[in-house]
N, C-alpha and C positions, 0 to 999 in steps of 0.2 A: 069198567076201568079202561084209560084210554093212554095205549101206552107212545110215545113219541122216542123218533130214535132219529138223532142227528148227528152232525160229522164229530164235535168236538162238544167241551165243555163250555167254549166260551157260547155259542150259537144255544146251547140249551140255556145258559144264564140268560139269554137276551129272550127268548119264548117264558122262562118264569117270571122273568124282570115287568115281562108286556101286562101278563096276569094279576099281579101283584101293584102294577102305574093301573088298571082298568080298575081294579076293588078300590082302590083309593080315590077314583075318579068319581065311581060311584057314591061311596060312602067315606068321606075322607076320616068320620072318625072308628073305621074301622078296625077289627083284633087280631096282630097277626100272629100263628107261633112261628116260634122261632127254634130250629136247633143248632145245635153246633156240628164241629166235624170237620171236616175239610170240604165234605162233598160243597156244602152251600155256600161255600167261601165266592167259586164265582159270579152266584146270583147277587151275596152281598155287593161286592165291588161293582157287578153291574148299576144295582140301585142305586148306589153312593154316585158313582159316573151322574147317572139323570139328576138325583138330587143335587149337586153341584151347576148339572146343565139348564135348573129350575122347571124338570120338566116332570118331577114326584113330590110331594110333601109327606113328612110322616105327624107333624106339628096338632095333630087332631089324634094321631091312632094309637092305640096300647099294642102291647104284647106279653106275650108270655112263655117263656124257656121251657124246653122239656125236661130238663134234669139240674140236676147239681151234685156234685161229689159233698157227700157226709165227713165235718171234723175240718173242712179246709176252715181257714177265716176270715172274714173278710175282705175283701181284696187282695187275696192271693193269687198271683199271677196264673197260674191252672185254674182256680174256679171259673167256672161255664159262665157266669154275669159279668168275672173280667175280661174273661176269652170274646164273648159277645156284646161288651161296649168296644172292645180293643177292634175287631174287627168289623162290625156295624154298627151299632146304636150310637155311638159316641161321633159317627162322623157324619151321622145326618140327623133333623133336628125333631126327635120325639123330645116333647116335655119332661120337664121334672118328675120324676116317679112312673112312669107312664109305659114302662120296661121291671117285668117282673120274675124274678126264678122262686122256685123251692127252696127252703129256708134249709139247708145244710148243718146249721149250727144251730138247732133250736134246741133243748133240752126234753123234749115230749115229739119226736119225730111222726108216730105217727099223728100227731095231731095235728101236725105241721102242715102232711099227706089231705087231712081233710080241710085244711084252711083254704091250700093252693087250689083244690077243689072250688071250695066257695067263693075265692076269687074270681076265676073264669067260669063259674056259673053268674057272680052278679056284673061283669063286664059284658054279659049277652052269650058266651059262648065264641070259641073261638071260629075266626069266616075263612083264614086260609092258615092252613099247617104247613110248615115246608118239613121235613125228612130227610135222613141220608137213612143208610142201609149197614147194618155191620155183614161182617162178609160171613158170618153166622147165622144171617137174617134176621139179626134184632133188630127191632125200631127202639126210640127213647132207649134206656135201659134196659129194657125188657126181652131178659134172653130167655135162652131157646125153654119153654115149659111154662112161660109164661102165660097166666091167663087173660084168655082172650077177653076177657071179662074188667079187668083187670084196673083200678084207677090208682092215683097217684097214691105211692105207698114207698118205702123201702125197699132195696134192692140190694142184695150182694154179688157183688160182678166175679164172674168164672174170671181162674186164670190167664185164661188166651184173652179175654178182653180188657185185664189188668196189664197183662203183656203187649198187645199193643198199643196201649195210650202210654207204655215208660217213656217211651219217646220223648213226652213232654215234660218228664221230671229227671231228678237227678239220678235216681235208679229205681226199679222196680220196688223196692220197700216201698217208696214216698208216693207210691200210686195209691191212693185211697181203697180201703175194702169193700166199701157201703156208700151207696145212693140215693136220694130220693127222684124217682121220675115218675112223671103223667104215666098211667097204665095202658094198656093196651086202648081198652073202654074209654078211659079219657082222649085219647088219641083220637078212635074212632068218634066222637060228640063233634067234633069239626064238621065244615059245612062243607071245606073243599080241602081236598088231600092229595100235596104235592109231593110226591119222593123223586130225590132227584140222585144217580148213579153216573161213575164215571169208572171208566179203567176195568180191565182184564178180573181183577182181583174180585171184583162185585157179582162177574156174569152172572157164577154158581148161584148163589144167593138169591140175584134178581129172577131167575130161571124159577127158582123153584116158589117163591113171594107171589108172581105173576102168574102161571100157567099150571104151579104144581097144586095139592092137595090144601085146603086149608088147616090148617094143624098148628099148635103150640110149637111145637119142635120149632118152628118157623114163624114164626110171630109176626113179622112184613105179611103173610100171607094173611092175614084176617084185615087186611086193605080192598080182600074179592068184596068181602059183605059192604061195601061202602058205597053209597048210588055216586058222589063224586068224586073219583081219584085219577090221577094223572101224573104215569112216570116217563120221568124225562132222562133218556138216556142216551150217552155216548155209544158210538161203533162198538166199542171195546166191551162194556157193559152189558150192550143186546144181543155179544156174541153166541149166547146158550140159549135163546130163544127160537123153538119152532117156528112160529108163524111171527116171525119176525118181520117177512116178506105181507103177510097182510097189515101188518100195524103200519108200516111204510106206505103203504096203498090207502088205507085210512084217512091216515093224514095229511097226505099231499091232495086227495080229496075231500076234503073238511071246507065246511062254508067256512068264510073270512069271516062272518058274523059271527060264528060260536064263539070264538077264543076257547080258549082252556075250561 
């Protein structure tokens, strides 16, 4: 795991941004995942900046979302596919169809769980995951007991994580109960896994995801077992970090060839 700690959020979008212009450089029809969140918001914008600047394409590459709220309908303004054409897909130019979530509204959910599955197993498997972090250390949906084993399936979200996304509805009622997201295990099938953290609120979290015990309780933590991960984090974020001071030394001596 190769963790990076930089001054702000903007300077970490532009190191995932670099990552993310090199895969596509390579393999322009590359698969990205995508989550949502706020955390990724400013790598989205950084991208959209180059694709505008003609210096990214998405025009060859798929994706696919880690979650969706169960019972919304289509095109409702809080579902994760509107949330993430509103905020990327829609402002740079992936093809028709070529952006994909879990079916929320299917009638057979978990069957749903095993399609999205077979999806991103016949698209090749996904080459770079982006991540945020809840500050309970869930990744995708997958909170704290989750198995680490774990692939896309149903999820019913704890109150403190129904409580923090009311935010974006009209009251906590209208926050959906049930989820489908990628599992732990589908998470970890990724080739290269990016979490990216900003702000004070995350440190706890990221502290314990990074350095602490691998465990369910913590579900970011089963990121150790992964031969390629790389978090990208704010001053604020990396404030609970012991050896904070050698991940900085790391990477300010990192060959220029590695990238990410």
């Amino acid at each position: 795991m190769e963790v990076v700690i930089l001054p702000d959020a903007a300077a970490g979008a532009g190191v995932v941004a670099d990552a993310v212009a090199a895969l596509l450089g390579r393999r322009p029809e590359a698969v990205l995942g995508l989550a949502t969140g706020s955390s990724p918001v400013p790598v989205y914008d950084e991208l959209v900046a180059r694709y505008r600047a003609g210096a990214v394409s998405f025009a060859q590459a798929r994706a696919f979302l880690l979650d969706e709220y169960v019972g919304l309908p289509a095109g409702h303004p809080q579902s994760y596919a509107t949330y993430i054409d509103r905020v990327f897909t829609s402002r740079v130019d992936f093809g028709p169809g070529a952006v994909r979530s879990p079916d929320g509204t299917a009638s057979d959910l978990a069957a749903a769980g095993v399609a999205y599955e077979a999806a991103i197993k016949a698209a090749g498997g996904v080459d770079l995951q982006l991540l945020g972090i809840g500050g309970d250390g869930h990744i995708g949906f997958n909170e704290p007991g989750s198995s680490l084993a774990s692939r896309t399936r149903l999820k019913t979200l704890t109150g403190q994580t129904r409580a923090d996304n009311a935010r974006f509805f009209a009251s906590l009622d209208d926050v959906p109960r049930h989820v489908i997201t990628q599992g732990v295990g589908t998470i970890l099938a990724a080739r290269h896994l990016v979490l990216v953290a900003q702000g004070a609120t995350k440190a706890a979290a990221v502290a314990l995801a990074v350095e602490g015990p691998v465990t369910a309780m913590v579900p970011a933590s089963a990121l150790q077992l992964h031969p390629h991960v790389t978090v990208v984090l704010d001053e604020a974020a990396a404030s609970r970090l012991s050896l904070a001071s050698y991940y900085r030394e790391t990477y300010a001596n990192k060959p220029a060839w590695q990238g990410l």
